[in-house]
SEGUGU-184006 format. One record per residue: y, x, z of N, C-alpha, C in turn; residue number from 1; residue in three letters. Coordinates in steps of 0.001 Angstrom, whole numbers. Each point is the difference from the previous one (the first is absolute). Layout:
// residues N
<rose><n_y>Y</n_y><n_x>X</n_x><n_z>Z</n_z><ca_y>Y</ca_y><ca_x>X</ca_x><ca_z>Z</ca_z><c_y>Y</c_y><c_x>X</c_x><c_z>Z</c_z><n>NUM</n><res>ALA</res></rose>
...
//
This chain:
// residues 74
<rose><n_y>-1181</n_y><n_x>829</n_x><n_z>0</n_z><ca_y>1181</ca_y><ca_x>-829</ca_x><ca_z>0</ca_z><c_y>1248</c_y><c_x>876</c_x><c_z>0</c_z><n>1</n><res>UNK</res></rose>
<rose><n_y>811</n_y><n_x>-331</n_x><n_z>-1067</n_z><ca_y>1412</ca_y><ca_x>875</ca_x><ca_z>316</ca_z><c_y>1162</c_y><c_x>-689</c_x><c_z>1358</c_z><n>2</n><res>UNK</res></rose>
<rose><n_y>741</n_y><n_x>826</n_x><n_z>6</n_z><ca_y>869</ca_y><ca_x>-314</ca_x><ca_z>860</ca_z><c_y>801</c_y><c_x>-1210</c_x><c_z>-30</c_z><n>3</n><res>UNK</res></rose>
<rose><n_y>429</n_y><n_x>5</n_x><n_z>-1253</n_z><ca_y>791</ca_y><ca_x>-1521</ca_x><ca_z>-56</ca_z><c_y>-582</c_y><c_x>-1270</c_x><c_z>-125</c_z><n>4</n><res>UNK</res></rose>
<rose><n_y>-938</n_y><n_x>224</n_x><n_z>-38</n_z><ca_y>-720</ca_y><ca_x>-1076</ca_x><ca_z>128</ca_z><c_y>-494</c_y><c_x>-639</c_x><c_z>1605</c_z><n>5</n><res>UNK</res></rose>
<rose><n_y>478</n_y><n_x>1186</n_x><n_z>655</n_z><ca_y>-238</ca_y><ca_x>-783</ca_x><ca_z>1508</ca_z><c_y>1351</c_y><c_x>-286</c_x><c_z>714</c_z><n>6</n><res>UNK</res></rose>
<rose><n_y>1036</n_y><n_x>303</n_x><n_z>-1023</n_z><ca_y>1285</ca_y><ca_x>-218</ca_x><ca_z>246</ca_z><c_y>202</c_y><c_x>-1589</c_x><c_z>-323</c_z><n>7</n><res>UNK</res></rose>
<rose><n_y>227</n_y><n_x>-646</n_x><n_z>1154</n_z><ca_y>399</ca_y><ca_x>-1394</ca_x><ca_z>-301</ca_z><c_y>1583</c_y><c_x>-240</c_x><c_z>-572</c_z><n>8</n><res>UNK</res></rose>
<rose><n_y>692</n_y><n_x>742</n_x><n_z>-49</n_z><ca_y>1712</ca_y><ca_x>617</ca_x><ca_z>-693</ca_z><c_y>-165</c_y><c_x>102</c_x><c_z>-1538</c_z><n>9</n><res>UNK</res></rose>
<rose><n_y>-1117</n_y><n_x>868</n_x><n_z>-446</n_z><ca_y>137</ca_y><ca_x>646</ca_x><ca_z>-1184</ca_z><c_y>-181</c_y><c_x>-1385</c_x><c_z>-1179</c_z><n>10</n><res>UNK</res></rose>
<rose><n_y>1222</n_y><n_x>331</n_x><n_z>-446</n_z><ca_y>551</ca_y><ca_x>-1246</ca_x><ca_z>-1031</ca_z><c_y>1112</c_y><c_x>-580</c_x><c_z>336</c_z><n>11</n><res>UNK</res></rose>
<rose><n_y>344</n_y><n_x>-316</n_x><n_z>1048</n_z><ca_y>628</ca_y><ca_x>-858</ca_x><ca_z>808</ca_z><c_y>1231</c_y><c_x>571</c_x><c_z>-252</c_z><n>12</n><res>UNK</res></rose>
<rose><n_y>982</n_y><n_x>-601</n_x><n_z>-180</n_z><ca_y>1744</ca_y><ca_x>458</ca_x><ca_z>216</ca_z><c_y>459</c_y><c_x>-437</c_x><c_z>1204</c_z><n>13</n><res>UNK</res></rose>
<rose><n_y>609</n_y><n_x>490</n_x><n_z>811</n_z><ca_y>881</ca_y><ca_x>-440</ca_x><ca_z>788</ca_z><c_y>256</c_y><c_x>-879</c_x><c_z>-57</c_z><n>14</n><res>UNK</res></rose>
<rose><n_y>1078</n_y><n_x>-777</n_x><n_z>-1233</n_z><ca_y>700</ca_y><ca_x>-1175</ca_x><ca_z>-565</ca_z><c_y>-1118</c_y><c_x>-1466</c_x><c_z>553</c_z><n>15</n><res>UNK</res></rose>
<rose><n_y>-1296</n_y><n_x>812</n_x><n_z>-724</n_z><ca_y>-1310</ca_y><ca_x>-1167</ca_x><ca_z>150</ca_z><c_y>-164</c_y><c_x>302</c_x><c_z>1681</c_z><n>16</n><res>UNK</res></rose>
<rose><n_y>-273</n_y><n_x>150</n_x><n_z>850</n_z><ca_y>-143</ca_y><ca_x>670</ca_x><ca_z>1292</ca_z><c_y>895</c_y><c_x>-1046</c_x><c_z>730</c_z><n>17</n><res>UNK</res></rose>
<rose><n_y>1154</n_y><n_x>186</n_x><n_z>-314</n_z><ca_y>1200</ca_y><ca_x>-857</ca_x><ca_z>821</ca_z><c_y>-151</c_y><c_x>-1327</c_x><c_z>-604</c_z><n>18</n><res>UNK</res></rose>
<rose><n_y>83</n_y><n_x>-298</n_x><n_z>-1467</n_z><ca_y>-150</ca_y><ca_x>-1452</ca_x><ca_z>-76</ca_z><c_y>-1342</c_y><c_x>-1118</c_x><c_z>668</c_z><n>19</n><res>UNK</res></rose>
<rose><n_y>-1086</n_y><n_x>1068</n_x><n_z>21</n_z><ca_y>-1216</ca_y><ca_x>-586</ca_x><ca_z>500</ca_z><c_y>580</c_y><c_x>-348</c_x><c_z>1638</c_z><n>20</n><res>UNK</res></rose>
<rose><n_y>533</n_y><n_x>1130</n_x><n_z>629</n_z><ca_y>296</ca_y><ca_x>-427</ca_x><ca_z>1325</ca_z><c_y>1410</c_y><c_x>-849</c_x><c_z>629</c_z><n>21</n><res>UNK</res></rose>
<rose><n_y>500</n_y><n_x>-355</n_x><n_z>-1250</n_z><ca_y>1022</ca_y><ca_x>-920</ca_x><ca_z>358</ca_z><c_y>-695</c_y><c_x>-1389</c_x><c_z>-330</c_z><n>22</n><res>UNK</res></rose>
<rose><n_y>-685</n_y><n_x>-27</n_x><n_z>-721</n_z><ca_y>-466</ca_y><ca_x>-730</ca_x><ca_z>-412</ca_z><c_y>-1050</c_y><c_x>-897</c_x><c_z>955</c_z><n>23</n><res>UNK</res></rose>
<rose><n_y>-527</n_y><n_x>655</n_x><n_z>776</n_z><ca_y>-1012</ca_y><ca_x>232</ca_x><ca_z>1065</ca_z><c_y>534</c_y><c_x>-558</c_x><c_z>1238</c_z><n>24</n><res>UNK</res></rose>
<rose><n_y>707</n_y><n_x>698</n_x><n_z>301</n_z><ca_y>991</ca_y><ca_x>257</ca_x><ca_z>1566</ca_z><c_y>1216</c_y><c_x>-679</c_x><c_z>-292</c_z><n>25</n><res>UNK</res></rose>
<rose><n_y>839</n_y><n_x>-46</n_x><n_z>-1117</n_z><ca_y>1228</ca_y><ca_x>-500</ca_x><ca_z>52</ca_z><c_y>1066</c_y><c_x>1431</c_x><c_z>368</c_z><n>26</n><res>UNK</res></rose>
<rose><n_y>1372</n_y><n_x>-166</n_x><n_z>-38</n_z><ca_y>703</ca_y><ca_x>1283</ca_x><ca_z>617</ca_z><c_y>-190</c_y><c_x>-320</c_x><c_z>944</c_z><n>27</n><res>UNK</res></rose>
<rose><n_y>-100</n_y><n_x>-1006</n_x><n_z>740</n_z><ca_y>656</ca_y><ca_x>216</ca_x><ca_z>2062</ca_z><c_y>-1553</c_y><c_x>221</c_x><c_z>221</c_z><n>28</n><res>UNK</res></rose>
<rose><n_y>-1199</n_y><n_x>-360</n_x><n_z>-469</n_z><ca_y>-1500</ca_y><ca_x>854</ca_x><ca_z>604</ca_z><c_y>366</c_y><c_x>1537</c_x><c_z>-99</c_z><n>29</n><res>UNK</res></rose>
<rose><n_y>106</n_y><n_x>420</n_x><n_z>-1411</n_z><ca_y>11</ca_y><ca_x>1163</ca_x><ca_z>-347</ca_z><c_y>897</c_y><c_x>732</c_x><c_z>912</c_z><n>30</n><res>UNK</res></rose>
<rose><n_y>1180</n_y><n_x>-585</n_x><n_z>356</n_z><ca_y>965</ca_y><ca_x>756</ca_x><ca_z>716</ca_z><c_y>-550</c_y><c_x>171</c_x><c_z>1771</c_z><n>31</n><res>UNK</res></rose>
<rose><n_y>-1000</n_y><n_x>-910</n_x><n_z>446</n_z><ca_y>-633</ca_y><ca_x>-461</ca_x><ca_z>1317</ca_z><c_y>-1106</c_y><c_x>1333</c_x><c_z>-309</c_z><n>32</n><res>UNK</res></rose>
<rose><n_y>-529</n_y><n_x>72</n_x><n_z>-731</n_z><ca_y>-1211</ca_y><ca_x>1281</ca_x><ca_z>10</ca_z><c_y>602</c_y><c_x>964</c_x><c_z>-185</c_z><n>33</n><res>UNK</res></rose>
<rose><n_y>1303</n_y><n_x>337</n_x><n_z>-710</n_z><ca_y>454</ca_y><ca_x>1423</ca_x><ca_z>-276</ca_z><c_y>1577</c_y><c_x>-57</c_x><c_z>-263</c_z><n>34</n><res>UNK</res></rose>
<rose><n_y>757</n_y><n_x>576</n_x><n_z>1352</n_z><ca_y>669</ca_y><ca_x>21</ca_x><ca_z>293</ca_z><c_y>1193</c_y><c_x>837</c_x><c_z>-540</c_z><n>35</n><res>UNK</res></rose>
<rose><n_y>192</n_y><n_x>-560</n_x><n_z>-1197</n_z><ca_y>913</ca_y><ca_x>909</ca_x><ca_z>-947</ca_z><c_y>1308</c_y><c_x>-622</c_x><c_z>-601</c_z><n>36</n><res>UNK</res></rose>
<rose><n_y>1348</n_y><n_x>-87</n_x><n_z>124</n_z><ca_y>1253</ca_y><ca_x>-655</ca_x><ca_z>-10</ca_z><c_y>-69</c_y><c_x>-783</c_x><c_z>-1442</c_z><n>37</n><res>UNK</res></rose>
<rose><n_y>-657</n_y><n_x>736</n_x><n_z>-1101</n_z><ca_y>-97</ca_y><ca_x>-1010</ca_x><ca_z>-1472</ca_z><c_y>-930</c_y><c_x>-1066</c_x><c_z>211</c_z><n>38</n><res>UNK</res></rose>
<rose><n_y>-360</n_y><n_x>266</n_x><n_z>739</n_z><ca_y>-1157</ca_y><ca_x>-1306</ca_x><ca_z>-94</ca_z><c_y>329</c_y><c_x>-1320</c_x><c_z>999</c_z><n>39</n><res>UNK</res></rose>
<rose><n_y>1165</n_y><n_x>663</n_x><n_z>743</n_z><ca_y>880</ca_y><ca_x>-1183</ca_x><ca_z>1125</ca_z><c_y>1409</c_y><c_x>-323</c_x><c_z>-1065</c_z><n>40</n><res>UNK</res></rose>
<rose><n_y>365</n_y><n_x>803</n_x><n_z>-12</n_z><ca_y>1501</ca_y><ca_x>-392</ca_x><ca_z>-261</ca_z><c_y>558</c_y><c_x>-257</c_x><c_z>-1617</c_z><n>41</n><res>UNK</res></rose>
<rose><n_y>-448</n_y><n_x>-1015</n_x><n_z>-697</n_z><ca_y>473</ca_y><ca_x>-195</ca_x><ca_z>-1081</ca_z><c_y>-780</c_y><c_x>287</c_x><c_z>-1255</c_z><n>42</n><res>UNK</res></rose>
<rose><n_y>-1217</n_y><n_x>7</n_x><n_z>639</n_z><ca_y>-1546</ca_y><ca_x>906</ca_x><ca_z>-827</ca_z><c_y>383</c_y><c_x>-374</c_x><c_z>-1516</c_z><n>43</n><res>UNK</res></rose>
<rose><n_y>-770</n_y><n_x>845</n_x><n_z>-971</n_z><ca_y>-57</ca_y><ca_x>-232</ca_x><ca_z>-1207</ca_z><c_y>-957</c_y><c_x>1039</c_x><c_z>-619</c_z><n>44</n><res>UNK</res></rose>
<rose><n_y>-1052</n_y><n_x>-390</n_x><n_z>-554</n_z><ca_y>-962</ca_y><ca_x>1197</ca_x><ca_z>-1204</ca_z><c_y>675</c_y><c_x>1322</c_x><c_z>180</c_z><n>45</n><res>UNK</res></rose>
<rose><n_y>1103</n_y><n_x>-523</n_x><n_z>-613</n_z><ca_y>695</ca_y><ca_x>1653</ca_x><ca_z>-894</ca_z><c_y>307</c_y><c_x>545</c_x><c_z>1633</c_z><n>46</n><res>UNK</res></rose>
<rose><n_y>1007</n_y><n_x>-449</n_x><n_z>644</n_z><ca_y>323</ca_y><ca_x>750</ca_x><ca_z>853</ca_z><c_y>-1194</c_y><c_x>789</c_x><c_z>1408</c_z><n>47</n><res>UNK</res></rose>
<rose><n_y>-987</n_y><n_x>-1209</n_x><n_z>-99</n_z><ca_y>-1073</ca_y><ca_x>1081</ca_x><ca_z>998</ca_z><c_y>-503</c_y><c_x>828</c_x><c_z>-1301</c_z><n>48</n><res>UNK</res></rose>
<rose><n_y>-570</n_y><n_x>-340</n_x><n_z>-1078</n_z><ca_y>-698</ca_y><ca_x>1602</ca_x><ca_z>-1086</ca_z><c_y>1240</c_y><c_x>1339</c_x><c_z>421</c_z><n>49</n><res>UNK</res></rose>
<rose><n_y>1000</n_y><n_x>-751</n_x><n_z>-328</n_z><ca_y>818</ca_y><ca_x>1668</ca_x><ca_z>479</ca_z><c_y>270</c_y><c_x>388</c_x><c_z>1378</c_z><n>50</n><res>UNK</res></rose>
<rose><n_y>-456</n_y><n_x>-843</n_x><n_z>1014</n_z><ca_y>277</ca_y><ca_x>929</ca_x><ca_z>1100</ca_z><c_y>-1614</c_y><c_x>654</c_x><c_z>132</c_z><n>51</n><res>UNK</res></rose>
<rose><n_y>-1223</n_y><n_x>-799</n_x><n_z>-472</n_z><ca_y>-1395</ca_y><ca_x>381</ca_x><ca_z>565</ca_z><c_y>50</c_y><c_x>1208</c_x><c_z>-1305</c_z><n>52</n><res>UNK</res></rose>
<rose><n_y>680</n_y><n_x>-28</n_x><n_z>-924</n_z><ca_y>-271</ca_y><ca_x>1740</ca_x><ca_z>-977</ca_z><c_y>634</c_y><c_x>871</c_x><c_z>157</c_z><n>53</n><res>UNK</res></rose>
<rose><n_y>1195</n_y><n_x>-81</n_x><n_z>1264</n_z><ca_y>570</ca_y><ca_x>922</ca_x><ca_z>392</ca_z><c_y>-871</c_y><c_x>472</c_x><c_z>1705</c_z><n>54</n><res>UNK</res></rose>
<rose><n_y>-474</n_y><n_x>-952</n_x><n_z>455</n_z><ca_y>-684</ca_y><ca_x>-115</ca_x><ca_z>1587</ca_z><c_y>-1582</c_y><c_x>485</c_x><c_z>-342</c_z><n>55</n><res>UNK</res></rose>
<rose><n_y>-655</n_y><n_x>649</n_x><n_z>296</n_z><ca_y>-1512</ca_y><ca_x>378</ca_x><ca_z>262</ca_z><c_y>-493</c_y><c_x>-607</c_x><c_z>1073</c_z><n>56</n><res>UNK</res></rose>
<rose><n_y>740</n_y><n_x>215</n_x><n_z>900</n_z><ca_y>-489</ca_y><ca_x>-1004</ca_x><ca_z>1337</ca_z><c_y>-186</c_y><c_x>-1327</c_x><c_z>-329</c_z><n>57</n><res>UNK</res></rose>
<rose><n_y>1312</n_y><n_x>-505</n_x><n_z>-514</n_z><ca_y>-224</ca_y><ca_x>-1743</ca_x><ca_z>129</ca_z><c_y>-1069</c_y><c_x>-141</c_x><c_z>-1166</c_z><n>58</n><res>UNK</res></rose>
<rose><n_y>-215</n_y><n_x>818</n_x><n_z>-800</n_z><ca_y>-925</ca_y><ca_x>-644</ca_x><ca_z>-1229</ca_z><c_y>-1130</c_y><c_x>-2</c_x><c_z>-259</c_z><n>59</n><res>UNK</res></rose>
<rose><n_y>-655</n_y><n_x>1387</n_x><n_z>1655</n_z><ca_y>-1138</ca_y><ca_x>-57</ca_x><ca_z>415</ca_z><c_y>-245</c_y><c_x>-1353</c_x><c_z>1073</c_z><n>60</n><res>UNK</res></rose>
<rose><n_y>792</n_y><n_x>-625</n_x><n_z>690</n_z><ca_y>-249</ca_y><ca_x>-1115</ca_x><ca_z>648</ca_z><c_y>-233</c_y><c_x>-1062</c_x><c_z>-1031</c_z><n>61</n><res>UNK</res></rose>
<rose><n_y>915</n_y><n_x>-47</n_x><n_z>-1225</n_z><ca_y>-422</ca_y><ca_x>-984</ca_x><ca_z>-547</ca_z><c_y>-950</c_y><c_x>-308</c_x><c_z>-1079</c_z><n>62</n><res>UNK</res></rose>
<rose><n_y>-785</n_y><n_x>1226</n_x><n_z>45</n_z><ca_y>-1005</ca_y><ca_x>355</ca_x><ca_z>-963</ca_z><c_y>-1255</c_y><c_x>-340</c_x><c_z>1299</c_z><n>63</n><res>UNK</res></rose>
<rose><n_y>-181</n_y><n_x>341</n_x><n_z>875</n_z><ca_y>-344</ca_y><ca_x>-495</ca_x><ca_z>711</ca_z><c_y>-262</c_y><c_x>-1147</c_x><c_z>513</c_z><n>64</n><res>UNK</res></rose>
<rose><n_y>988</n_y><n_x>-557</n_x><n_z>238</n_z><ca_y>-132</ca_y><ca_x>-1911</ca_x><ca_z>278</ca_z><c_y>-791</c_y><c_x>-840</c_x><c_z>-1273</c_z><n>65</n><res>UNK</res></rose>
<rose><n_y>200</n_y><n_x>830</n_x><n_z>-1378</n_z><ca_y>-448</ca_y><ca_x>-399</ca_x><ca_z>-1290</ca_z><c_y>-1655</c_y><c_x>-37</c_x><c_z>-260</c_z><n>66</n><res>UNK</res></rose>
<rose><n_y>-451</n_y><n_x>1310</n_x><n_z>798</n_z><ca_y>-1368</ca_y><ca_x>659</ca_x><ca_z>-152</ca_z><c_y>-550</c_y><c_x>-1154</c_x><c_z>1141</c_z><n>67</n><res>UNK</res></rose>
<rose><n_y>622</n_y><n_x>-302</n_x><n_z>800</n_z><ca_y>-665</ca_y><ca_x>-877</ca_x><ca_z>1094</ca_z><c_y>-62</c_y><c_x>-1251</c_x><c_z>-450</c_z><n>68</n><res>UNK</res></rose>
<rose><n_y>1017</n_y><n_x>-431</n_x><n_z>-796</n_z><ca_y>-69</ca_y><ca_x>-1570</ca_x><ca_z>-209</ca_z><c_y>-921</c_y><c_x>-479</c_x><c_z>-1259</c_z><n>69</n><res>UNK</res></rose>
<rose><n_y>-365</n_y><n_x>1352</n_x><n_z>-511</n_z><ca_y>-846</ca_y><ca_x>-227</ca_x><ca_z>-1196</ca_z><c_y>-1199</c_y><c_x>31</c_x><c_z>636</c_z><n>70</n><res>UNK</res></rose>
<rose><n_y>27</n_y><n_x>825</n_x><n_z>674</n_z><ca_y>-1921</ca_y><ca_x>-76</ca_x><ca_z>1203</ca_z><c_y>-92</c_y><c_x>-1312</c_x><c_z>334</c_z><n>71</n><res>UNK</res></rose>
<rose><n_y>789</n_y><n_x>-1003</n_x><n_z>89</n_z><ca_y>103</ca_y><ca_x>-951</ca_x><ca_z>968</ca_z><c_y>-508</c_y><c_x>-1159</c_x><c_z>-1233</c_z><n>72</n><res>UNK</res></rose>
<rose><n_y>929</n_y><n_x>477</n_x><n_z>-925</n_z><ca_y>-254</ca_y><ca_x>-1449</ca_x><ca_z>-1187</ca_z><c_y>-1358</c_y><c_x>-96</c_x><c_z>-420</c_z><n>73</n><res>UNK</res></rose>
<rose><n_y>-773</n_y><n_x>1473</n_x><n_z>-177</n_z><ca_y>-1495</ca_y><ca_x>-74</ca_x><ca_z>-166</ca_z><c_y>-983</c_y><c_x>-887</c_x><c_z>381</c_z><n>74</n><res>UNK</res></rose>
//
């Protein structure tokens, strides 16, 4: 088995990542699991993609919450 293939990410954009979890959670869930000011104050696509491609931290939390909620939909 190669590597990306046990990567539940590989394919995935960000863009797709956040819409699945707004989609999911809504902003005020999303903002209740991960505590990040775009996702409280005036949220929008564009504006969390550019703070989570400038942030490593926040985009490992929310790559994270993503990998979990897909375990879950299984």
């Amino acid at each position: 088995m190669t590597e990306t293939s046990n990567n539940p990410l590989h394919g995935v954009t960000l863009e797709q990542i956040l819409n699945a979890l707004v989609a999911h959670y809504e902003w005020a869930g999303l903002a209740e699991r991960i505590d990040i000011r775009c996702f409280k104050s005036d949220p929008s696509i564009k504006s969390s993609l550019t703070f989570l491609r400038r942030t490593p931290w926040a985009r490992e939390k929310v790559e994270r919450l993503y990998v979990k909620l897909m375990r879950t939909k299984r």
